[in-house]
Backbone as CSV, one residue per row, in Angstrom:
resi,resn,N_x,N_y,N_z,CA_x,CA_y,CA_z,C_x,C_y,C_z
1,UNK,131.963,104.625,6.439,133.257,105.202,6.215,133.148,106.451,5.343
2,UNK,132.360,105.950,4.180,132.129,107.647,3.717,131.622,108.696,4.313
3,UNK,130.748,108.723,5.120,129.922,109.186,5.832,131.150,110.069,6.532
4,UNK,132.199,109.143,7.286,133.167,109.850,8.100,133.833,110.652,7.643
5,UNK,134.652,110.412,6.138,135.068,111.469,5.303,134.362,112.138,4.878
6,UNK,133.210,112.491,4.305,132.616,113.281,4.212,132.302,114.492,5.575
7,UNK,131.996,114.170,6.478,132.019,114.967,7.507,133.329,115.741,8.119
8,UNK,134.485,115.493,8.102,136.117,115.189,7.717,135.918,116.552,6.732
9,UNK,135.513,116.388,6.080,135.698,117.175,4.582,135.614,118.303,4.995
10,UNK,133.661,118.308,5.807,133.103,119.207,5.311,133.466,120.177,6.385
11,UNK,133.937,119.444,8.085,134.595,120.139,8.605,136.276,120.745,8.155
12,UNK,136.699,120.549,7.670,137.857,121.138,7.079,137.420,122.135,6.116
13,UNK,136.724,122.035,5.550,135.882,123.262,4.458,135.489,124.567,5.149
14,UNK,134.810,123.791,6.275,134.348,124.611,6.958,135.341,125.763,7.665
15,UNK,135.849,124.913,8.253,137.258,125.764,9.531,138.214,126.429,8.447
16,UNK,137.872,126.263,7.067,139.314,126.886,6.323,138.600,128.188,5.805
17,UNK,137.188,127.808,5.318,136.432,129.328,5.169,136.673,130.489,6.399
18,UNK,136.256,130.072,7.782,136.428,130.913,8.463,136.953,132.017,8.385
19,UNK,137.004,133.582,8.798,137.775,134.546,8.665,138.631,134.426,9.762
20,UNK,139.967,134.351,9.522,140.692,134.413,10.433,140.905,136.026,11.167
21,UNK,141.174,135.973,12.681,141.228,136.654,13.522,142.480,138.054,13.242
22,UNK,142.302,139.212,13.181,143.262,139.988,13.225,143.883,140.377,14.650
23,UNK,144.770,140.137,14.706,145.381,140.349,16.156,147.119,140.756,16.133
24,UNK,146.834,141.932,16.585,148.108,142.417,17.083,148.607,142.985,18.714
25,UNK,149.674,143.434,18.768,150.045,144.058,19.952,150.827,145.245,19.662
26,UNK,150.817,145.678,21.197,151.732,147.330,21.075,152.469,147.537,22.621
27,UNK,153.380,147.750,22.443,153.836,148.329,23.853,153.213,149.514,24.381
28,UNK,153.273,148.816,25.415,152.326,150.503,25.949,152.903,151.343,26.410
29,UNK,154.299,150.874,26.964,155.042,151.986,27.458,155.530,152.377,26.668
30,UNK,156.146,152.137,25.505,157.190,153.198,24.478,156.068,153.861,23.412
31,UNK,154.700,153.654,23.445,153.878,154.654,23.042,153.615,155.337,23.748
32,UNK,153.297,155.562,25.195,152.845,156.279,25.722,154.305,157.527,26.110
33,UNK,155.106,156.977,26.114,156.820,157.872,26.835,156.837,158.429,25.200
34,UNK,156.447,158.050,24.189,156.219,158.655,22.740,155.326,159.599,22.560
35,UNK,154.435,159.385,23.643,152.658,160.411,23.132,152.911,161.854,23.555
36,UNK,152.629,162.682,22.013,153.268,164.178,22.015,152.424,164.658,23.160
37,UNK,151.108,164.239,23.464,150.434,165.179,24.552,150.957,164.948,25.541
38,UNK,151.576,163.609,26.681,152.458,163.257,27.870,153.307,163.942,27.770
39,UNK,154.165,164.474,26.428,155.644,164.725,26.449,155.089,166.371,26.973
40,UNK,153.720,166.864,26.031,153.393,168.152,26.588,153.129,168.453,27.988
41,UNK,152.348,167.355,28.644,151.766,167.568,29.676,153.493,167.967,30.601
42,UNK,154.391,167.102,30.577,155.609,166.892,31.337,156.561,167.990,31.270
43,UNK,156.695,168.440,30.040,157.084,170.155,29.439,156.331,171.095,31.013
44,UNK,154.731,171.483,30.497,154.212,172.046,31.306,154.210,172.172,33.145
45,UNK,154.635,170.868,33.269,154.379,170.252,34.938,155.828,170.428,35.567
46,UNK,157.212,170.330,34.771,158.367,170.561,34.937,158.400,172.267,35.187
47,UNK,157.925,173.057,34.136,158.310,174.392,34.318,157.553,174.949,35.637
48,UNK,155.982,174.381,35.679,155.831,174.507,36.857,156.774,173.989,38.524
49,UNK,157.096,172.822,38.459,157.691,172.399,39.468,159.269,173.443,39.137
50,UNK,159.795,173.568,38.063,161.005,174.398,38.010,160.954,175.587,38.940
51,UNK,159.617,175.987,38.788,159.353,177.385,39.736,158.978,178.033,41.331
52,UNK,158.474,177.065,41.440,157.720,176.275,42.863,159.115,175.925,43.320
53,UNK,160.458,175.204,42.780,161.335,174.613,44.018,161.806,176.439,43.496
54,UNK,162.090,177.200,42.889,162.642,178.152,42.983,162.561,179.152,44.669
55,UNK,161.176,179.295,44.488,160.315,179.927,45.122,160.419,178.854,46.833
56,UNK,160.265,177.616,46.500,160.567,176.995,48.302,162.180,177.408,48.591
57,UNK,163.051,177.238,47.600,164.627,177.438,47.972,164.370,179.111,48.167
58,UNK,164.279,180.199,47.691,163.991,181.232,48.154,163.553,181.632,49.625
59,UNK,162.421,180.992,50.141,162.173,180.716,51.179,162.497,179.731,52.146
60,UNK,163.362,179.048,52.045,164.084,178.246,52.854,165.136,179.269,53.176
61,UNK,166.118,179.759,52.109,166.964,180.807,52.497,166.798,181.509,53.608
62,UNK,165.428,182.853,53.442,165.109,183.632,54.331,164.800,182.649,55.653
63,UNK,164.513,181.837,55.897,164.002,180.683,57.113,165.378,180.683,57.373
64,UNK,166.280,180.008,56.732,167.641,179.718,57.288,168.346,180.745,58.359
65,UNK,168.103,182.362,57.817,168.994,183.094,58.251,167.982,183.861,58.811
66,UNK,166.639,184.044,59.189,166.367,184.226,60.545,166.257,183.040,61.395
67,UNK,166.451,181.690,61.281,167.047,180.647,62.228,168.186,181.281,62.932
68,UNK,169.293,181.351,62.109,170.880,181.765,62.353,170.611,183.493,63.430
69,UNK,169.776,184.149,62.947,169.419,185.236,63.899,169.102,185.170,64.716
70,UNK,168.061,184.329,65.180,167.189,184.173,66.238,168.223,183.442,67.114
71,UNK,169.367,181.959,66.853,169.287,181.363,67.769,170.796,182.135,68.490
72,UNK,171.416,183.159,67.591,172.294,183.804,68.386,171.913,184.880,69.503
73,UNK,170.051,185.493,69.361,169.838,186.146,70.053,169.218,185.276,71.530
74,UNK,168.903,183.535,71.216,168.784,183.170,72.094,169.447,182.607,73.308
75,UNK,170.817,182.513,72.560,171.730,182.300,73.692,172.412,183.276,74.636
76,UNK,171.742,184.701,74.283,171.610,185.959,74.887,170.299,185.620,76.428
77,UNK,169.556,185.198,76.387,168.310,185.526,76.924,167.990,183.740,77.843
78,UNK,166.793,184.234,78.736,167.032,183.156,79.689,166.387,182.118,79.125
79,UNK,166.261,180.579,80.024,165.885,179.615,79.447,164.249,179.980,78.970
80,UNK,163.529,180.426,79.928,161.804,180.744,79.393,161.902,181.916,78.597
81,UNK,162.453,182.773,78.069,162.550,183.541,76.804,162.955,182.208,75.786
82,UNK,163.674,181.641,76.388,164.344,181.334,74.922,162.902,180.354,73.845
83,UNK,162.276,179.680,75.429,161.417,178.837,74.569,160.544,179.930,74.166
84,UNK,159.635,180.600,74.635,158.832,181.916,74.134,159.181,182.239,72.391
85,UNK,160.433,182.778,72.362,161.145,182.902,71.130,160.728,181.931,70.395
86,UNK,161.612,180.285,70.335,161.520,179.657,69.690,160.037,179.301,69.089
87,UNK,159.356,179.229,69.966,157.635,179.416,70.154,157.125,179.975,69.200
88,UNK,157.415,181.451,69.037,156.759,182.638,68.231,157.377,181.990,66.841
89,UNK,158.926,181.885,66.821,159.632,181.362,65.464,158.876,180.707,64.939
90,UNK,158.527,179.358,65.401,157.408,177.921,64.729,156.336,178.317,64.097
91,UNK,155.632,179.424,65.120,154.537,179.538,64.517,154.399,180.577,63.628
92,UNK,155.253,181.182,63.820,155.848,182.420,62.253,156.104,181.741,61.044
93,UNK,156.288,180.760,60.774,157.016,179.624,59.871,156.340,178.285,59.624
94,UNK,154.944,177.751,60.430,154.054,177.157,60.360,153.469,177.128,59.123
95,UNK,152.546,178.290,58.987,151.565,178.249,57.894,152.654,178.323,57.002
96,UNK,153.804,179.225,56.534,154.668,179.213,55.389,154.846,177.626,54.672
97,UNK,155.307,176.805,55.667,155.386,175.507,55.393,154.085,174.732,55.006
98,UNK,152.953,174.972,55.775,151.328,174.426,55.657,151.188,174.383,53.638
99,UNK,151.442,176.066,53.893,151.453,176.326,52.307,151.840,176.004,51.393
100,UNK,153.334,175.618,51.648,154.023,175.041,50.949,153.569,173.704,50.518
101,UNK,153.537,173.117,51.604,153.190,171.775,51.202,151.473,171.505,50.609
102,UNK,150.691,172.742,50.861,149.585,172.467,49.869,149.941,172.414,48.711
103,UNK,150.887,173.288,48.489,150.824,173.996,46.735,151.314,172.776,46.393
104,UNK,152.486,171.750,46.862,152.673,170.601,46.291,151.968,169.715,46.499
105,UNK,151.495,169.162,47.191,150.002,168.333,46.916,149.275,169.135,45.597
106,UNK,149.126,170.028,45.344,147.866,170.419,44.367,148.232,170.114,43.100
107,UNK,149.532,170.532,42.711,150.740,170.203,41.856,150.318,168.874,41.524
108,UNK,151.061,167.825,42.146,151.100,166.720,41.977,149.403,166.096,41.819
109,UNK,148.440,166.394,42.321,147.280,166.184,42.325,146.911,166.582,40.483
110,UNK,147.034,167.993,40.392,146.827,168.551,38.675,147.603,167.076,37.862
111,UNK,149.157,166.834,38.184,149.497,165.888,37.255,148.730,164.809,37.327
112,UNK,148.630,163.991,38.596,148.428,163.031,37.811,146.512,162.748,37.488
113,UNK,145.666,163.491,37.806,144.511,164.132,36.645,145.082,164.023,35.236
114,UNK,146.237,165.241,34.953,146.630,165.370,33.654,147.119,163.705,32.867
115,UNK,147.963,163.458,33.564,148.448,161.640,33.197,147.052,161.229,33.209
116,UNK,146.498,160.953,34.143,145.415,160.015,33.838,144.314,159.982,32.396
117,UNK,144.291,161.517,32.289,143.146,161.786,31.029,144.404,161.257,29.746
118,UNK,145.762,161.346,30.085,146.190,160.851,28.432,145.974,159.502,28.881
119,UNK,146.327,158.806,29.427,145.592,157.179,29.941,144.484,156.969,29.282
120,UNK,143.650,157.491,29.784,142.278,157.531,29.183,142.379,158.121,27.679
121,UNK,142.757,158.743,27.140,142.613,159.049,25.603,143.374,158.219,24.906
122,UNK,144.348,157.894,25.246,145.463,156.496,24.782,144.495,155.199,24.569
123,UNK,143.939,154.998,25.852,143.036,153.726,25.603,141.758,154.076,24.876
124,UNK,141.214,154.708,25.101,140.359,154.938,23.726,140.691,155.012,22.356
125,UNK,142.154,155.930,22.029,142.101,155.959,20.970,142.696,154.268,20.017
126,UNK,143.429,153.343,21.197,143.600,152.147,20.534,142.303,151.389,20.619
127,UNK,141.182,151.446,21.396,139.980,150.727,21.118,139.408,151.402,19.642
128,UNK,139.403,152.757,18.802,139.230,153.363,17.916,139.916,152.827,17.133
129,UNK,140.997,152.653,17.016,142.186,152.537,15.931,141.681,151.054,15.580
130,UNK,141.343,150.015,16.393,141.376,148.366,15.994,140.015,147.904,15.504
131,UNK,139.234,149.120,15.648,137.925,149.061,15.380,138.073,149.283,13.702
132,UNK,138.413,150.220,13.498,138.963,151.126,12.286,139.393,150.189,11.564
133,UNK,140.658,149.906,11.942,141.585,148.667,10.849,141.511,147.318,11.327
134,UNK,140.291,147.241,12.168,139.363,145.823,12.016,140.107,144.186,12.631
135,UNK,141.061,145.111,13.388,141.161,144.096,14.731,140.337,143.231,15.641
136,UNK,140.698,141.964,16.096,139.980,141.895,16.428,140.036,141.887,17.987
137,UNK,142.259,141.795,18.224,142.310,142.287,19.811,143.670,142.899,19.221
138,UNK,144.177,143.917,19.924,145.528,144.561,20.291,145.715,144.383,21.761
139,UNK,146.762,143.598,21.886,146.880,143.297,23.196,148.148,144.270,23.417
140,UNK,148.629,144.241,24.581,148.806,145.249,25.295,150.290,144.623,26.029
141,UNK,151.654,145.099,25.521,153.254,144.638,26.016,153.304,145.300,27.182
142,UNK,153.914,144.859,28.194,154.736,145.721,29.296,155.099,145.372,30.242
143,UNK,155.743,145.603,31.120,156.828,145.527,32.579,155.908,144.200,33.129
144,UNK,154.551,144.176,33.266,153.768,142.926,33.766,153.685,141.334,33.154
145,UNK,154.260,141.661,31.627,154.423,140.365,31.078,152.748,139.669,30.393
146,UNK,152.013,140.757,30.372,150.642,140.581,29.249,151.664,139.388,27.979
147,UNK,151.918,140.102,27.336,152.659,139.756,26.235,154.102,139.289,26.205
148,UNK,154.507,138.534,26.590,155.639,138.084,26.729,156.355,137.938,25.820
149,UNK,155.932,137.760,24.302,156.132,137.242,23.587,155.352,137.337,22.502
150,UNK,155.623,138.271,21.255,154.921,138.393,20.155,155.943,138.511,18.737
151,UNK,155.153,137.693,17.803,155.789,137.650,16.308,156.537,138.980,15.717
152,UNK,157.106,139.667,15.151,156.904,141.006,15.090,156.406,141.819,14.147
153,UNK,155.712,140.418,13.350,155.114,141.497,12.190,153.622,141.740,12.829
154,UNK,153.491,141.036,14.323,151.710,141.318,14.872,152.279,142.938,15.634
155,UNK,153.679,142.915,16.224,153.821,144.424,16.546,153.648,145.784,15.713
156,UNK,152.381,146.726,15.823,151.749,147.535,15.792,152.577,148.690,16.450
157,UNK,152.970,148.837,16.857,153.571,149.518,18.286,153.794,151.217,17.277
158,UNK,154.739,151.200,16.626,154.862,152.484,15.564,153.985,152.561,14.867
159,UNK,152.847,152.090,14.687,151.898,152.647,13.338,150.812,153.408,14.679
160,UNK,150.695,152.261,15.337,149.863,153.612,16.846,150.550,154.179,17.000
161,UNK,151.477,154.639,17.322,152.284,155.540,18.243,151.942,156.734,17.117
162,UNK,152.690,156.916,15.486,152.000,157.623,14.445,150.766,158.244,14.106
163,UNK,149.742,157.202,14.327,148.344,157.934,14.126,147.885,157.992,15.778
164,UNK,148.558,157.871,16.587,147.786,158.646,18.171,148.802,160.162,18.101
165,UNK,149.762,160.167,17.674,150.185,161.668,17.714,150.102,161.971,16.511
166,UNK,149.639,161.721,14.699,149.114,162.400,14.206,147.077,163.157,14.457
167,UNK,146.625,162.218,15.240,145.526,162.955,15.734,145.789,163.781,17.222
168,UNK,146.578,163.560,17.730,146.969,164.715,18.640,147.004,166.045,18.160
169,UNK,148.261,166.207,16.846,148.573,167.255,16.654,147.432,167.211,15.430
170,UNK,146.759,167.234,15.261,145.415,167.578,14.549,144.493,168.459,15.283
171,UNK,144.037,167.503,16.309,143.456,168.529,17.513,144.162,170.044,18.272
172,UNK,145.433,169.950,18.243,146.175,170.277,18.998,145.868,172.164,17.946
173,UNK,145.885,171.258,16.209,146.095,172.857,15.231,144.801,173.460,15.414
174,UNK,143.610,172.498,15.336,142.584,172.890,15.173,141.938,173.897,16.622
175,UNK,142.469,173.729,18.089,142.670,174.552,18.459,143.252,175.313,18.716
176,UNK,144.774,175.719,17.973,145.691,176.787,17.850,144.810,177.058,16.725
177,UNK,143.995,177.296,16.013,143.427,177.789,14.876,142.115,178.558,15.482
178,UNK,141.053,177.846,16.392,140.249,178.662,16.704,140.373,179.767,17.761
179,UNK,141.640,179.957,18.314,142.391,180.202,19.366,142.634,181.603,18.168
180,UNK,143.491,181.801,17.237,143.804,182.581,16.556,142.632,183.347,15.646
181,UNK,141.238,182.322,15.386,140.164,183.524,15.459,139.319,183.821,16.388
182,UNK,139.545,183.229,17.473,138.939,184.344,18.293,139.270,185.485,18.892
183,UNK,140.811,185.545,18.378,141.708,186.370,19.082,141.131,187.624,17.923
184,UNK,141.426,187.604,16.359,141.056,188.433,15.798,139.393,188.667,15.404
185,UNK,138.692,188.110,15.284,137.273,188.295,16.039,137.509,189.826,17.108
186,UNK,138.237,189.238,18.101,137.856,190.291,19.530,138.690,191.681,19.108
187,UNK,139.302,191.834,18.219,140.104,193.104,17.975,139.349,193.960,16.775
């Protein structure tokens, strides 16, 4: 019987020394819809797309109203003109469209590259951060239900969101800084 308490004991001694586990969580979506570089990337990708539909509505215009030209001159002219016409029209207006629709594929291709690398720097920088302040998991909230359910003093969520966009805009000065001597350097 002693024997049993003693072992009793020494496991309870034991399991109470242990270091207990640091573990928190973070939403990933309201850091990431937070992360100053996404908000940059989306700034940048908007003014582009702002310009691009400028530029297709511009050219849809001119398309519209040599449509409206052409098909009043075709109800002038016989049935094999008319297809001839319509013919030449398509393929006058072919590549315009070809083009078009590259430049948006390429567009959308640049974003989501651009999304993906903050993906990728997001998840690195929380594998960095738990390393740092000695986590031993940050698990990960969102639309999929990882986390269904967390205490809220294990939510982390604003102290990342803080130090992933105070090292953003760290990086961000340090090259607006070498940016500004190389500029005076070259003068």
């Amino acid at each position: 019987m002693k024997k049993i308490i003693l072992s009793v004991a020494i496991l309870i001694s034991t399991a109470s020394c242990q270091e207990q586990e640091k573990i928190g969580f973070i939403d990933n979506g309201e850091i990431i819809n937070a992360y100053q570089m996404k908000i940059d990337i989306e700034d940048k990708f908007k003014a582009q797309d702002e310009a691009f539909t400028k530029q297709r509505d511009s050219i849809a215009r001119v398309y519209q109203m040599e449509m409206q030209s052409i098909q009043q001159r075709l109800s002038t002219l016989s049935p094999q003109k008319q297809q001839e016409e319509s013919q030449a029209f398509s393929q006058k207006w072919q590549p315009v469209q070809q083009q078009m629709q590259m430049q948006q594929q390429q567009m959308d291709q640049m974003y989501k590259t651009e999304i993906d690398s903050v993906l990728s720097k997001f998840n690195a920088f929380v594998e960095d951060y738990g390393k740092k302040n000695g986590y031993t998991f940050i698990l990960g909230k969102n639309q999929a239900g990882s986390v269904v359910y967390g205490d809220e003093t294990k939510d982390i969520t604003e102290e990342v969101t803080t130090a992933l966009n105070a090292a953003y805009g760290e990086k961000d000065e340090a090259n607006s800084s070498e940016k500004a001597v190389d500029t005076t350097t070259e003068k």
